[in-house]
N, C-alpha and C positions, 0 to 999 in steps of 0.2 A: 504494500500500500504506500502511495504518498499522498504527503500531509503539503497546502499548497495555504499557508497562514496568512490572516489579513497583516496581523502584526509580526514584526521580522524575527527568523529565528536564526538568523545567520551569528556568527563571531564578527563584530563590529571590524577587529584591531587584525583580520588573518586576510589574507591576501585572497580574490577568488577561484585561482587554480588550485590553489594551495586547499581551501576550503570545500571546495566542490570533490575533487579528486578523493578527500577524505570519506566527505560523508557515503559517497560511492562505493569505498573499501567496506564502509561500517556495515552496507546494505551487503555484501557478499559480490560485490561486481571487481573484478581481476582490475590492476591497474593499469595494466593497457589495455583492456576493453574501454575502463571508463575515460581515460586519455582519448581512446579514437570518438569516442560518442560526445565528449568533452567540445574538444576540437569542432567536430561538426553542429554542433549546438549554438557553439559561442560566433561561428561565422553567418550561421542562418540568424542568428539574432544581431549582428553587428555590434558585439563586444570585445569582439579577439582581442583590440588594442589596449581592454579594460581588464586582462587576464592577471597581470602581477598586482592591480589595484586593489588594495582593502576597502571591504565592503565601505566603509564611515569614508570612503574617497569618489562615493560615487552618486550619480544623479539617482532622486528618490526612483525614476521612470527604471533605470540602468538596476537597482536592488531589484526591482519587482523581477524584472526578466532571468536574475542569478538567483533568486526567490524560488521560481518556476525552475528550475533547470536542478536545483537542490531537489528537487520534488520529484522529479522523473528521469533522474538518472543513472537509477539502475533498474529503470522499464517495468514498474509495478502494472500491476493489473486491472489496481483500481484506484483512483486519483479523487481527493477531497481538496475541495476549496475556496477561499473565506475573500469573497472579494476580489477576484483575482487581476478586475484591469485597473483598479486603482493606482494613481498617478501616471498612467501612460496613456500619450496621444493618442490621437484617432490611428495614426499609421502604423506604432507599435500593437493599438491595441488590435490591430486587425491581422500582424503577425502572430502575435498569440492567439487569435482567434484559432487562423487555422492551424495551428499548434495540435490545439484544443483535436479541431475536428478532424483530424489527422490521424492521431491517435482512439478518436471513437472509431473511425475506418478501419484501426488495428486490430479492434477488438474490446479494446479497454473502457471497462464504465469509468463515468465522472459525473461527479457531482458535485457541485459547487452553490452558493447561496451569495446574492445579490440585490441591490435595493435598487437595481437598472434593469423593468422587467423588458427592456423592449431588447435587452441582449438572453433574455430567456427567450422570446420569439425566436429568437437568429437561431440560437444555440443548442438548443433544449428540447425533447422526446417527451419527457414528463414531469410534469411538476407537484409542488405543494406549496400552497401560500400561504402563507403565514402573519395574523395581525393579533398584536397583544398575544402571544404565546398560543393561539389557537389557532388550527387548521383550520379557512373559511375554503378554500377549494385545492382540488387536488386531480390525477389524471392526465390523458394529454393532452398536449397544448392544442390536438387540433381538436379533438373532441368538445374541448371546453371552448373555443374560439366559435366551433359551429354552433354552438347550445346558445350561446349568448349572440349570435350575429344573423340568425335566420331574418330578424328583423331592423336592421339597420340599413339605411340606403344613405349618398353622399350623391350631390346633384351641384354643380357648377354653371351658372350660367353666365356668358361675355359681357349680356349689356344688362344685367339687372342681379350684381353681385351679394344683393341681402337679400333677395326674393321675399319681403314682407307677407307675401300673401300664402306664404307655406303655412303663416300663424294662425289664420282662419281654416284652415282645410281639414276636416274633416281625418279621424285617424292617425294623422302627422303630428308629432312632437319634435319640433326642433332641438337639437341638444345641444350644438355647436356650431357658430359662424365663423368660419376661418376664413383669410386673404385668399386660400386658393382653393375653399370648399365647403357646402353647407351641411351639415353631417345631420342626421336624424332618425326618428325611431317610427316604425310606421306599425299600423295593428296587422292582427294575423289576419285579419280577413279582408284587409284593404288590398287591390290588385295595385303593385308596384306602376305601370301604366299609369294609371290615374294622373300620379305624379306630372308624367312628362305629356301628359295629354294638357293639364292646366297650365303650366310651365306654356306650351306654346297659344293657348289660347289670352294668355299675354302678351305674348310677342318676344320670348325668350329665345335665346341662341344659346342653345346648350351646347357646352364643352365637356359636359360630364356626367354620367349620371350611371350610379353602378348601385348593387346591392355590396354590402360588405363585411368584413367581420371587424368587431371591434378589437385594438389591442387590448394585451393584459393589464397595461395601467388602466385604461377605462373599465374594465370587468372589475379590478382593484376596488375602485373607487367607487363603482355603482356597489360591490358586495361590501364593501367599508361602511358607507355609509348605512344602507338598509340593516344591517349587521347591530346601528347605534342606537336604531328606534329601541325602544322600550317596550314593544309588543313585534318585535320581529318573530316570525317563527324559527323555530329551534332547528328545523331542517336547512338551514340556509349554512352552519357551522358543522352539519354532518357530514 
């Protein structure tokens, strides 16, 4: 198993070849196996030149990446971890990403926990969420994505960007007006049509209009909230 920590478990004051190479013996990995795996790690990540550097000599972005590499190098099975793209940019974090997904390729479960659900969309087969120490939902991502989005439609039109008149319409609840889209929630028994039937009998020039699923933060926050009423029902946290 590796252990993949929000907070550092490294030796602040040992150099990272010095310290990587170790922890690799401790796990049972030959010293030139973990030397070759070493090597090839630290150039896909573009740290070779940070190899003789003590960890306390390096960018927070540059630990996370010798953080990861402590974790999975001597090729565990199964990989935990607490946070893992904190402090790196968008284009480290997207190397680590497919790190990440590279390794599910292999074979290898992981499991990691995060407060950024739109990188559990990217990332992630199945979940459990977690608010105040209680599971409010759990499963897959796509399972739960379809359960909560049979009813969601997003509709964009060029010459009439707030569509006022969606507020009157019958079965339509607006939930969001966004610059480049009007998101909302339509009943089961309203035919999606409708929509773009009104829409042109205003004289709309749609650019958009789709049924969709909602992300996990908006499932988050609609199950958060209904979660706080004081007569929610009980099956909403099973």
């Amino acid at each position: 198993m590796g252990l993949f920590a929000g907070e550092r478990g490294l030796y602040p004051n040992i150099e990272v070849e010095e310290q990587l190479l170790f922890l690799a013996r401790l796990n049972g990995v030959s010293k030139q196996d973990a030397s070759r795996e070493l090597d090839a790690w630290l150039e896909r990540f573009q740290i070779n030149a940070n190899r003789k550097k003590k960890i306390e000599e390096l960018s927070k972005g540059n630990q996370q990446k010798v953080q990861f590499l402590a974790a999975i190098l001597h090729d565990p099975a199964v990989l935990i971890m607490d946070e893992p793209f904190n402090g790196l940019d968008p284009i480290n974090a997207d190397v680590l990403k497919e790190a990440f997904l590279e390794m599910h390729r292999g074979g290898k479960t992981i499991i990691f926990s995060t407060h950024q659900l739109e990188q559990v969309e990217e990332l992630c087969e199945d979940i459990v969420v977690i608010n105040k120490g209680q599971s409010i939902l759990q499963g897959s991502v796509r399972e739960i994505k379809h359960q909560y989005g049979r009813n969601l439609a997003r509709l964009k039109l060029d010459n009439d960007p707030e569509a006022r008149w969606l507020d009157t319409l019958p079965g339509v609840t607006v939930t969001n007006r966004r610059q480049d889209y009007i998101e909302m929630q339509i009943q089961a028994n309203l035919n999606p049509n409708l929509i773009v039937e009104v829409a042109l009998q205003h004289g709309g020039i749609i650019n958009l209009f789709e049924l969709a699923e909602p992300s996990l933060t908006d499932i988050f926050i609609e199950q958060v909230g209904t979660i706080a009423l004081p007569d929610a029902p009980s099956a909403l946290s099973a």
